[in-house]
N, C-alpha and C positions, 0 to 999 in steps of 0.2 A: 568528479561527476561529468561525464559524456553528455555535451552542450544536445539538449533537441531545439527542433523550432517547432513540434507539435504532434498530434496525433490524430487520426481521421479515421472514423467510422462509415462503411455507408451500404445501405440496404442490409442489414445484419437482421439474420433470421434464425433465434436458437430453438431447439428443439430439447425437451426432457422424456425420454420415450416415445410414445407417440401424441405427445401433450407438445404444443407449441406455446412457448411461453410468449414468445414479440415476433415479428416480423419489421421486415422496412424497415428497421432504425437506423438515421441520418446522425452522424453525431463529430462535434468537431472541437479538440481543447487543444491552445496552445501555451508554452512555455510559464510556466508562472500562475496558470490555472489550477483551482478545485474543483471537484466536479462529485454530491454527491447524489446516493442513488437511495432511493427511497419507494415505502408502499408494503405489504403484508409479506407474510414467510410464503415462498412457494411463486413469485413472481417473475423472478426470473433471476434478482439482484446479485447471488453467487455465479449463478452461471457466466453472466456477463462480465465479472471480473475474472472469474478462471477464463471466458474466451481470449479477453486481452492479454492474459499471463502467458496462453497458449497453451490452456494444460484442455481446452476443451476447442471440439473442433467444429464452427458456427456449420449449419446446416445450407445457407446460403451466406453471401456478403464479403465485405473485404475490410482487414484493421491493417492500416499502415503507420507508421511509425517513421517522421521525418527527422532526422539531424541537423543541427544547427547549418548546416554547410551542405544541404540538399539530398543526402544520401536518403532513399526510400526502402523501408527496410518491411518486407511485406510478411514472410512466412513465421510461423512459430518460433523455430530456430533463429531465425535474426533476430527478431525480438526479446529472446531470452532475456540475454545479456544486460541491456535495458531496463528490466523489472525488478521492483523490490516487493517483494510478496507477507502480507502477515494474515496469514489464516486462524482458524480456530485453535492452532495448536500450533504451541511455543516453539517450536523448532527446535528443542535446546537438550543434549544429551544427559541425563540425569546426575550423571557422577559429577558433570566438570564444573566450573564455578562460574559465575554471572563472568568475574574479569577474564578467567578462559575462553566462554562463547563468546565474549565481544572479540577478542583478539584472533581467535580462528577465522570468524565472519570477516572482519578487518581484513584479513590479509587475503581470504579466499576471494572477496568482491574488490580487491584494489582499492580500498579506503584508506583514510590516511587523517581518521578523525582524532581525539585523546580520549584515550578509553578511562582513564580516570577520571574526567571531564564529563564525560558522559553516564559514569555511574552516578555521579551525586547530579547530575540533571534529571535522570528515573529516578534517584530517591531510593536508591538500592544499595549505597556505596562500602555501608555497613555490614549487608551481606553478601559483599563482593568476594569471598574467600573461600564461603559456602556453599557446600552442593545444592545445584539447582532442584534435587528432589525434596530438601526443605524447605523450597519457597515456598510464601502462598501465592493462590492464585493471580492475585494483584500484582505480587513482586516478579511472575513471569509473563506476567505480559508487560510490566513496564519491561525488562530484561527483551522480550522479543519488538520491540518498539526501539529500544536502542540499539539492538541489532542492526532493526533496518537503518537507522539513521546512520549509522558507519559502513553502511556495505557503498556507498559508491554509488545508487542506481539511481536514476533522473526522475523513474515513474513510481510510484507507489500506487500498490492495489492494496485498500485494506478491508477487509470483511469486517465488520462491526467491532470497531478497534477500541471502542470505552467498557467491553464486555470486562467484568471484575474488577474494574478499577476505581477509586474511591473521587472526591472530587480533587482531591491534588493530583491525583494521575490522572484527568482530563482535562485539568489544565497542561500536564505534561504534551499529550497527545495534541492539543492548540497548537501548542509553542511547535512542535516539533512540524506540523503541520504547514502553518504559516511560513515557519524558516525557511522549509524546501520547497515552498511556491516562493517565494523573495528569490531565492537562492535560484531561479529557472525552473526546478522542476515541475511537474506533475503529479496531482494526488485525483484517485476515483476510490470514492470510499461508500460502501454500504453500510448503511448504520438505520436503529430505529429512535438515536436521539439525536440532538444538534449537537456537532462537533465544537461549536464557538470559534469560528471563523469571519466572523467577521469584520476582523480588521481588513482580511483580504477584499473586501468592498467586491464590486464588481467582478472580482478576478475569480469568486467562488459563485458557482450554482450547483440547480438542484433538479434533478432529473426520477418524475413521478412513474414507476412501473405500473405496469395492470391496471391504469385508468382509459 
């Protein structure tokens, strides 16, 4: 994982058509931080993690992205590389099997985690052999959860990452959580329950939209 020393928002102003969801947002998380995002559907809370991702292009303002060793990485394109992304939909091609998408992800993001390791940490290890179109719901999103934890990326953006999952899979989603804030990185997560971070004490907050 690509050491940061943090990320910085400032004056961020997104637009959804001609609906302005926030303007002026000042916002600043360093190394080892969580950061989540909270408040009603329609607020602005996906937009704001696709702007960080780079897949959405802020209307004013600027997201930089420092390295550990001062590099400032400002445009979409530098940033990529950086992000680990889990959206509403598992990423995961239907034929191949839980232990094939983690090993493709593996290698495509430069990780270098044990993917056997990491199937019985999702809790999926049993149907590690079987096509991803017979999981259920639960079993592909822990699958795209272990994904990200092997891809290598410093930053996780997760859009409401306990969606289908039972409470052993949000205790997964914790653990996985916490480890990559210990571990240096970065997590900004939308969700509409508590993630159960708080062992990370001060090192997580919570960021209200639409108030």
């Amino acid at each position: 994982m690509t050491p940061l020393f943090g990320i910085d928002i400032s004056s961020l102003s997104l637009w959804r058509g001609e609906r302005m969801l926030f303007r002026d947002l000042d916002l600043s998380l360093r190394a080892g931080e969580a950061l989540t995002l909270e408040g009603p559907n329609g607020v602005g809370k996906t937009s704001l993690l696709r702007a960080l991702a780079g897949f959405l292009e802020p209307r004013a303002g600027a997201i930089v992205l420092t390295s550990a060793g001062g590099q400032r990485f400002e445009s979409a394109e530098e940033r990529a590389p950086f992000v680990g992304w889990l959206g509403h939909h598992d990423g995961s091609k239907p034929q191949m099997t839980p232990r094939e998408v983690l090993g493709f992800f593996r290698s495509f993001a430069g990780g270098s985690g044990d993917i056997e390791d990491m199937l019985a940490q999702a809790g999926i290890a049993r149907v590690g052999d079987l096509p991803v179109q017979y999981l259920s719901a639960g079993q592909k999103r822990r699958l795209a959860l272990a994904r990200l934890s092997l891809s290598a990326r410093p930053m996780w953006l997760l859009d409401e990452p306990l969606a289908s999952l039972d409470t052993a899979g949000k205790s997964f989603v914790s653990a996985l959580v916490c480890g990559h804030c210990r571990a240096g990185g970065i997590v900004v997560a939308a969700t509409h329950e508590a993630l159960g971070l708080e062992a990370l004490g001060s090192a997580c907050t919570r960021l209200a939209l639409g108030r």
